[in-house]
Steps between C-alpha positions, in 0.01 A plus 500: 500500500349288227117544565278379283763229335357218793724246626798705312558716802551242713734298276723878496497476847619166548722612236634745675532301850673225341790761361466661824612165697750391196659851597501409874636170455755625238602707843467271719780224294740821573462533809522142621826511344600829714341341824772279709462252777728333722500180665725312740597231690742417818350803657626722248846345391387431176312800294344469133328760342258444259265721245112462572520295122714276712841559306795424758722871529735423802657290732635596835687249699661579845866338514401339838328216340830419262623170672586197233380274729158642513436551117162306483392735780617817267320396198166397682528881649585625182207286346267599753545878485450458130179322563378779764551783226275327227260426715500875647567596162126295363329656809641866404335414120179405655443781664571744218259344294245451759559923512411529130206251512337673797581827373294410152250352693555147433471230725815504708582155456434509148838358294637712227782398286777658600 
């Protein structure tokens, strides 16, 4: 590419890497937003669904569990359904990024700022 120019072919092709994975991690902030994940509680009678950025997008909650004397009960589902989707929801992230890193050939573990 640059022969003869020394260490400035390298530095263009480190150059070009690093827009290569700005590009892929431009794509990949677009589709974490697209990607959903749901998580629950009381064996499914409380639903949220989540983004894989972590952003709450629903709420399903089966009538059953609608009894004013068990309202504690209700918000510790509700709570706990929320909880299960961000954690599913960090999990989902990790695993898209580990995708990008591996398919770069970066470390797999390697933390990028995203």
């Amino acid at each position: 590419m640059l022969k003869g120019l020394g260490g400035l072919g390298d530095m263009a092709k480190m150059m070009k890497a690093a827009r290569e994975m700005q590009e892929r991690m431009a794509a990949l902030q677009e589709e974490l937003e697209r990607i959903t994940v749901t998580g629950e509680s009381g064996a499914g009678l409380v639903r949220a669904t989540a983004t894989a950025k972590g952003v709450l997008t629903g709420l399903e909650i089966d009538p059953s569990i609608f009894n004013p004397d068990e309202k504690e009960v209700v918000e510790d589902l509700i709570l706990a359904a929320i909880k299960d989707a961000q954690a599913r929801a960090q999990e989902r992230h990790r695993e898209e990024v580990r995708k990008i890193t591996e398919s770069m050939g970066l470390p797999p573990d390697m933390e990028l700022p995203i």
